[in-house]
N, C-alpha and C positions, 0 to 999 in steps of 0.2 A: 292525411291523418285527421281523423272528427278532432274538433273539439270536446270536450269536457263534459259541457252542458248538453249538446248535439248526444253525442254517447250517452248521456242519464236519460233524456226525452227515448231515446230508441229503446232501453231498458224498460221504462214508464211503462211505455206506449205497448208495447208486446209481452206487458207483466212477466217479464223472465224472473223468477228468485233469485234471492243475492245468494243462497247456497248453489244453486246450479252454478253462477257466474265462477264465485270461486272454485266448484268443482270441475268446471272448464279449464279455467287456469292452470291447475295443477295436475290435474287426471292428462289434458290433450296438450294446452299450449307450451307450459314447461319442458316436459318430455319431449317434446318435436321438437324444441327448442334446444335442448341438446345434443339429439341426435342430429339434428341437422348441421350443428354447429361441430360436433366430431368428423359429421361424414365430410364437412366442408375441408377441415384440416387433413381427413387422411387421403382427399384426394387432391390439395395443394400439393403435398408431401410426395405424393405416388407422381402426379404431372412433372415435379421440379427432380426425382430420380432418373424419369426416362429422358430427358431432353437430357440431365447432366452426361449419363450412360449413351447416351447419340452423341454428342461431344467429343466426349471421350475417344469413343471409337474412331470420329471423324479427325481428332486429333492424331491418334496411333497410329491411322491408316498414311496421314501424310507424314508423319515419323518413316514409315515405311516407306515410301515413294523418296522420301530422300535420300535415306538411308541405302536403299538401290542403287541411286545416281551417284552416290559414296563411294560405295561398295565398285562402282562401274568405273572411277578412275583408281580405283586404288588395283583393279585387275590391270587398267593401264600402266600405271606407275612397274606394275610386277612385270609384265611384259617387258617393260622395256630394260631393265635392268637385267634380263638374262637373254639378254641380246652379248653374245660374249665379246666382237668386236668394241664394244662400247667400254668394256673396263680395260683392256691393250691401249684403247685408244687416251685415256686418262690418266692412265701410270707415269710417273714420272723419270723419265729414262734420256737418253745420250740422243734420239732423234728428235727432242722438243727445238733444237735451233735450227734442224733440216726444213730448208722452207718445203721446198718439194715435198716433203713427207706431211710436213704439216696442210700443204692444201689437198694431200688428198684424205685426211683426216676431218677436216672441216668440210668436204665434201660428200664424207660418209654420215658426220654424224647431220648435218644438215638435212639429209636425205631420213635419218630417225627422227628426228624434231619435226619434217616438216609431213612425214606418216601420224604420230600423233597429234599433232594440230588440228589433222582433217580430221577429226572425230568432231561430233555437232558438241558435244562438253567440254571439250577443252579449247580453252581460252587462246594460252601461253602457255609454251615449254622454258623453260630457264634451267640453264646447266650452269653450275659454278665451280672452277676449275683452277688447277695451282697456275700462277702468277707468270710459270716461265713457260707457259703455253702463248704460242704466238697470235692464240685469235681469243686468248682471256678477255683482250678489250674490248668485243666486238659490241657489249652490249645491248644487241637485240636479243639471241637466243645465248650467247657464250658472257657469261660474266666473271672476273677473276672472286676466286674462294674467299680473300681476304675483307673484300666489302661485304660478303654476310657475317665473318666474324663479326661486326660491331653491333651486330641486330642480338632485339633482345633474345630469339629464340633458339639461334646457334647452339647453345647448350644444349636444349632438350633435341634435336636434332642428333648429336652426336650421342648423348645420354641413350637414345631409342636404339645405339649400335644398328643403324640399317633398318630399323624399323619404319614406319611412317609415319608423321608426324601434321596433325592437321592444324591449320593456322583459322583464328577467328576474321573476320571479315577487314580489311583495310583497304586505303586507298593505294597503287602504284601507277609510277607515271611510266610507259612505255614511248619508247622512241619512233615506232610505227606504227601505235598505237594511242596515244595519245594519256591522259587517264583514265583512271578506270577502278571501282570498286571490286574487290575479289575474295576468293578463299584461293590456299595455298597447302599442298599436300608433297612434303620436301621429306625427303631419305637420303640418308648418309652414302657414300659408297667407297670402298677400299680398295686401295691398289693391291692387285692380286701378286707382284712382286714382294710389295712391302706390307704383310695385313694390319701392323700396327700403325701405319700412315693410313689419314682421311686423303684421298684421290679428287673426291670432290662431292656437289649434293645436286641431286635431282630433285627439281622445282614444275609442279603442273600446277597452273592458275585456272580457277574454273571461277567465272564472272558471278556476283554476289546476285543477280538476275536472277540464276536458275533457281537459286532458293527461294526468292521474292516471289517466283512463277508459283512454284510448288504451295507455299504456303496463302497464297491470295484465294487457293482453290477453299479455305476453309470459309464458313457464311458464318461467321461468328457477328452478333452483335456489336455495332461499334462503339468505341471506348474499351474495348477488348485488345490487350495486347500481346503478342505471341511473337516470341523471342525464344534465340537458343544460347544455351550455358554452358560449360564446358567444365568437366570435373572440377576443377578444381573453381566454380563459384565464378567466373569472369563471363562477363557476356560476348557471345562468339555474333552475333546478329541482333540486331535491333533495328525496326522500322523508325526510329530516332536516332540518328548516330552519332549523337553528341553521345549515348551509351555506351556505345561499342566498345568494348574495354574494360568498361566500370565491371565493382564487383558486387554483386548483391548481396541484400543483408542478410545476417549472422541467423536469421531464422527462416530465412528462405534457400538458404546452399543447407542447411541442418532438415529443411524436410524434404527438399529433390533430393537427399544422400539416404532416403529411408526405403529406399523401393528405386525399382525399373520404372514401376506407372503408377499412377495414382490418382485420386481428388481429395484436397485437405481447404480449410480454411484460417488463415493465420491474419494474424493481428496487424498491418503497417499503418503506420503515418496515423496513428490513432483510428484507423478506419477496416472495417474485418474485410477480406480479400477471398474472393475464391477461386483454387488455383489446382489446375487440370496440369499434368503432367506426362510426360511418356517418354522415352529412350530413346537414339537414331545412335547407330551402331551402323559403320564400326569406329564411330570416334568416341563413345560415352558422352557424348552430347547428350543434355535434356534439351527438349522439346515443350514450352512451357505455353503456356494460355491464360493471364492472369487479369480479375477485373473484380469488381464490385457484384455481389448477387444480382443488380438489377439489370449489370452489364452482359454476365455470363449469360444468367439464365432471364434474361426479356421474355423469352415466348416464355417460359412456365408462369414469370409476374403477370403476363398479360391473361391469362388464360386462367390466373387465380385471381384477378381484379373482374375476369366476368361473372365468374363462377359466382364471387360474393355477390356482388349485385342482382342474379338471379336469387340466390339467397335470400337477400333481404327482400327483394319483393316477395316472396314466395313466404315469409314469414307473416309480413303484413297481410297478406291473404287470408293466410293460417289464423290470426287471430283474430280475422272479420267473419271468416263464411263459418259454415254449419259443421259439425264433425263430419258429415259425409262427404263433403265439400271436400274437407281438408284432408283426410284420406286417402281421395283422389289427388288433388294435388302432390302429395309429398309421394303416392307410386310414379306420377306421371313423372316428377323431376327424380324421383329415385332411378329409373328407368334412361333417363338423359343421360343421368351421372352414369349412368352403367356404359351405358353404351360410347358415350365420352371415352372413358376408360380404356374398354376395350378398342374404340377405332387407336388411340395414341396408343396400346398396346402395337396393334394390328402394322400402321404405321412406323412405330420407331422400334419393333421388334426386332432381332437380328434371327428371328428363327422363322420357318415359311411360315405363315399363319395357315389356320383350320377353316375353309367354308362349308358354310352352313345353310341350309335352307332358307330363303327370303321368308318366310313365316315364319319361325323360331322367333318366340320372344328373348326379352332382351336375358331377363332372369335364367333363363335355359342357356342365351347362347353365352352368360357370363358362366355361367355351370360346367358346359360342353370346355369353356377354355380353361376354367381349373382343371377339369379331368384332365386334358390334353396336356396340360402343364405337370403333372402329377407322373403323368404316363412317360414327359421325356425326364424328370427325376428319378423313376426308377428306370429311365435306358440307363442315362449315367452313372448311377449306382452301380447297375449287371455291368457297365465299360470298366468302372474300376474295381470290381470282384476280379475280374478276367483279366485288367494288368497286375492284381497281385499274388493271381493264379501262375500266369506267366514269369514274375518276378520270382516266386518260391520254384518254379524249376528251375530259371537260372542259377541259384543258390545252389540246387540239390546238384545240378552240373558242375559247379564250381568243387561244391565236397567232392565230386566222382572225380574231376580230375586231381585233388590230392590225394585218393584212394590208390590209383592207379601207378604213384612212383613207390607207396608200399609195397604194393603186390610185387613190384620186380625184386625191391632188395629180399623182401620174404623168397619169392623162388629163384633167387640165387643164391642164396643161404641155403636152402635147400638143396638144392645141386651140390654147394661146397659139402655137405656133410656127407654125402652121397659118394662123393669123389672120398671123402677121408674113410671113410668105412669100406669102399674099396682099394682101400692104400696107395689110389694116386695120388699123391702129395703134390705133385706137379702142376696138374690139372686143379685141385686142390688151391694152390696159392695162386693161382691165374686167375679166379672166379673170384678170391676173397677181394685179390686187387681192384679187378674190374668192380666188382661190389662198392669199394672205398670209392674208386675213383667217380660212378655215379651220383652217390651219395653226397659228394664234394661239388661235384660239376653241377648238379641241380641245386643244391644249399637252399631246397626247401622254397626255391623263385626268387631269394632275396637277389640281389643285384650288386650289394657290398659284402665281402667275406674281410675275414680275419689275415694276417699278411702268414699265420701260422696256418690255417687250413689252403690256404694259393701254396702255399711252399708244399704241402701236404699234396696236394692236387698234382703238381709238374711232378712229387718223386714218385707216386704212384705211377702214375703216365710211363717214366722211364724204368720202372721195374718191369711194365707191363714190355716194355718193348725190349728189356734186356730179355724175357723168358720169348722173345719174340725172333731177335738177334741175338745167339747166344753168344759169347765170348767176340762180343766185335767193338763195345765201348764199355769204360766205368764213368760214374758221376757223385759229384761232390755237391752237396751242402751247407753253408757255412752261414752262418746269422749270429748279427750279432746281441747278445743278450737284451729281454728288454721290449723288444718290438715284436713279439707274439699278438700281443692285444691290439696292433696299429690295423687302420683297416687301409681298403683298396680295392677296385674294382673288380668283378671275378674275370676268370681266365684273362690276364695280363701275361702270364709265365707260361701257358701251356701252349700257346700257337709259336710263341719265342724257343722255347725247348724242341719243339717238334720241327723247325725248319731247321735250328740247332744239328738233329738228329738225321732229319732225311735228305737236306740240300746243302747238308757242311759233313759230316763224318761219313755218312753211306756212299757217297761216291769221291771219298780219298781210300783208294786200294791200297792194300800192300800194308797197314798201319793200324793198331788197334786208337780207337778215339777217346776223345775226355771232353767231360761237359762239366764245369763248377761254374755252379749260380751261390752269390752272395748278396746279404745284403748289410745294408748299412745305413744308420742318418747319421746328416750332414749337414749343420746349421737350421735344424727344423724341414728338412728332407728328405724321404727315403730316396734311397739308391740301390736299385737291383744292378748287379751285373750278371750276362748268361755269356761265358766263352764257350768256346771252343776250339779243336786244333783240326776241321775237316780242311774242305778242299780252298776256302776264303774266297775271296770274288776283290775284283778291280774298284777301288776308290769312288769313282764315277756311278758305279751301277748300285754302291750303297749308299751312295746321296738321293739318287733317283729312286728308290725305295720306300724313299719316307716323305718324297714330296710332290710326285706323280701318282694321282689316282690312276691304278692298272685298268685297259681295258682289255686286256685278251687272256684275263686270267679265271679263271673260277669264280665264281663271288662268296662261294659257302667259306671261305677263309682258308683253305686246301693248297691255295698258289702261295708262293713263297713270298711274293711282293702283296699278292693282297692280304693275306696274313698280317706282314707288320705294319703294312699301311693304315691297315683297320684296328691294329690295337692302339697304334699312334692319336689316331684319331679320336679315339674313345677317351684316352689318359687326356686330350687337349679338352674335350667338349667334359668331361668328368672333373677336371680343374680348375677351368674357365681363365686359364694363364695360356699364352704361348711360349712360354719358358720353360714348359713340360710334356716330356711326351720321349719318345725312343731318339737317340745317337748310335751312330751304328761305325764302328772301326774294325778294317779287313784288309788283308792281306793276301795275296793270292798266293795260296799255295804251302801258307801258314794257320792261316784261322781266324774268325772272328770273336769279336767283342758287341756284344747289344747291349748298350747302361738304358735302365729307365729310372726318370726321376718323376715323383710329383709329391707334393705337400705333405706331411707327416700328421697324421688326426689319430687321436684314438677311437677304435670302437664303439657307438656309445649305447649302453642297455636298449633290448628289446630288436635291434639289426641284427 
């Protein structure tokens, strides 16, 4: 920089006027002097979005790669649990003190443990099993149930009913393995004897390595820290493990709970933080990357610390040389910047970039990439014209398929009037029936009816089958006042009525038959009952009815066992009790009894 006086001699000496000087000032040097100072900022600004956005990515992408390897024992974990041997072998039953029975159970499941093992992910199998199994102590692969009760996560374990449950990183000591840092991915599993008894829990250890593996792939800045969290705000991994456990602050679990992904800035320890996020699924795990601006983003600081320094010399320039001078100047560096731009576009782009002819200036080839850019926002634009082109015919399919149960009740209405105007009255009431009972049986797709339109539903059914078998049964009705408005799952009474019909009264010869279905509550329960006086069945075969899935029977619901099996089954998954669902009493050669119970709820607007 001249001096003062040096500066007045140069003025002197080449008679410049003091109006030109100032009109230099303010006409060239001011003006550049902003502009350059904007353009400085909007290309810190544009440097410090593409690296955050490269980040990001590079963050999400190894969300993903874990997320995979997640995913890759948790197909393990499924596997092995519909291995059917394995829950026989776990139940608790009269051969637990048979030693012989017991080693060769311990030689089967040894033989699934030690199949899972050999996979390069899994660490450790651990099975935990009730207490009067003879190889609960074995404590390599077999541990008894009771020592994970006292762990803190026993609860959510059983709380997940069979679900799976992923544990944050801890230390365990193995006996032929020494210690060892881990994750831990543990499901419930039930004795299929007893389903309200836990049988016991499957445990795969996968070494807290593979995540270190995965996550060391990121080239993040150091002093950058990238840890995972686990819904509920606890840290599940920390490259510190005096953390492991802790729970972060109240404004850092409140901005990972705003989004799957993200980048925010929030305020800790008095110091502003900037903090990349992303999801690994399937645990709801964040994926987190937290640090200081100059942590995260180093290469944008360092690349806006040259930036300025070109700046500043290039300013000092500006306000020594000639206007033509500086002209030149501020295209040549406008031209840098450009081109800057564009390469860290080109660079940390995720879309292929555009080449261009080695002679194309820079001005054109920033030109050539806004069009280019321009050109893939109206692709995406016409992508989502055409999925909400596609979405409005789904719609208009959806109305055509409610269109469609009009048109039959309209031409069978049709048809009945048809029949009335030719005075078959017969023909007549068989079409009106059937009309009702579609009408009833579809109920418009809902999935809950009325306990009055189900009663409505099974007497239709059996008028439809009195004009079907004439004079061969009567049937009764009875309800007790009251429970019109109660709701209940649809068709419960009509597959009950109909094996009623065709595998209890149709083949007792010689006897006309009776079907009364009633119903009733009973301490905040309803109670259907459906008898009958057909042919009845043996004790045995109506236990096995309701607790053996059929395999040689029909599956459209048409077999008489898959029939009640499957409405059993619905009332129990419809409940979510096993204290509801079909009892079946028979007698052979007298008749049966079906009672269904489940919960008493009323109706409520808009079902």
């Amino acid at each position: 920089m001249f001096k003062a006086s040096a500066f007045g001699r140069f003025v002197r000496r080449f008679s410049i006027p003091r109006q030109w000087l100032l009109a230099y000032l303010f006409l060239i040097v001011v003006p550049a002097g902003v502009i350059l100072y904007g353009f400085y900022e909007r290309s810190a600004t544009i440097l410090k979005d593409e690296v955050s956005r490269t980040m990001q990515q590079a963050l999400k992408q190894a969300g993903s790669n874990l997320a995979y390897r997640l995913e890759h024992i948790e197909d393990i974990s499924n596997s092995v649990i519909m291995n059917a041997n394995l829950h026989e072998y776990l139940s608790v039953g009269e051969n637990d003190q048979l030693i012989g029975i017991q080693f060769q159970v311990i030689k089967d499941l040894r033989n699934i443990v030690e199949s899972v093992q050999s996979n390069s992910d899994v660490f450790h199998v651990r099975l935990f099993v009730d207490k009067s199994k003879l190889y609960a102590g074995e404590r390599i692969n077999f541990f008894s149930l009771e020592s994970l009760k006292t762990g803190s996560w026993y609860e959510k374990i059983i709380t997940q009913n069979g679900g799976i449950v992923w544990s944050g990183s801890y230390e365990q000591r193995y006996l032929d393995a020494g210690n060892a840092r881990i994750f831990s991915a543990a499901r419930m599993l039930r004795d299929p004897n007893q389903y309200a008894k836990v049988s016991g829990v499957l445990m795969i250890d996968v070494k807290e390595q593979m995540v270190t593996d995965i996550l060391s792939t990121l080239q993040f800045s150091p002093g950058t820290n990238v840890y995972l969290v686990d819904p509920y705000g606890t840290i599940a991994y920390h490259p510190n493990k005096a953390l492991v456990g802790s729970t972060v602050s109240p404004e850092m679990q409140e901005a990972l709970s705003s989004g799957s992904e993200g980048t925010l800035s929030i305020k800790l320890d008095e110091e502003v933080n900037d903090v990349l996020y992303a999801t690994v699924n399937p645990t709801g795990w964040k994926l987190v990357a937290q640090g200081t601006e100059s942590q995260l983003s180093h290469r944008a600081v360092k690349l806006t610390q040259m930036t300025g320094l070109t700046t500043l010399l290039e300013y000092i320039a500006l306000f020594l040389l000639l206007p033509v001078v500086l002209l030149a100047i501020i295209v040549r560096g406008m031209n840098r910047r450009v081109k800057s731009v564009i390469t860290t576009i080109r660079k940390e782009g995720t879309d292929t970039p555009v080449d261009f002819p080695a002679e194309t200036s820079d001005f054109l080839l920033l030109e050539r990439s806004v069009e280019h850019m321009l050109l893939r926002v109206r692709t995406l634009v016409g992508e989502k014209y055409l999925a909400q082109i596609h979405e409005r015919e789904a719609q208009l399919q959806a109305l055509q398929a409610q269109i469609n149960p009009h048109f039959l009740y309209n031409t069978l209405d049709t048809i009945n009037w048809i029949a009335i105007g030719k005075g078959a009255t017969d023909i007549s009431q068989m079409i009106d029936a059937l009309a009702k009972y579609f009408r009833l049986s579809l109920n418009k797709g809902r999935s809950i009816v009325s306990v009055e339109d189900e009663l409505c539903l099974a007497q239709v059914y059996l008028e439809i089958q009195q004009s079907r078998f004439p004079n061969t049964f009567d049937f009764q009705v009875d309800m007790q006042p009251g429970l019109e408005a109660y709701q209940m799952p649809k068709l419960i009474l009509q597959p009950i009525v109909e094996n009623a019909l065709l595998h209890g009264i149709r083949k007792a010869k010689g006897r006309r038959g009776s079907i009364v279905i009633t119903v009733r509550e009973d301490d905040g329960e309803l109670l259907f009952t459906v008898s009958d006086n057909g042919i009845g069945m043996e004790e045995p075969r109506a236990l096995q009815l309701l607790s053996v899935a059929p395999s040689g029977e029909k599956s459209d619901g048409s077999g008489s066992s898959y029939g009640l099996y499957n409405v059993n089954e619905r009332i129990k998954l419809y409940s979510g009790d096993d204290r509801y669902g079909l009892s079946i009493s028979s007698k052979l050669g007298i008749g049966t009894i079906v009672t269904i119970r489940f919960k008493a709820a009323e109706l409520t607007k808009g079902e």
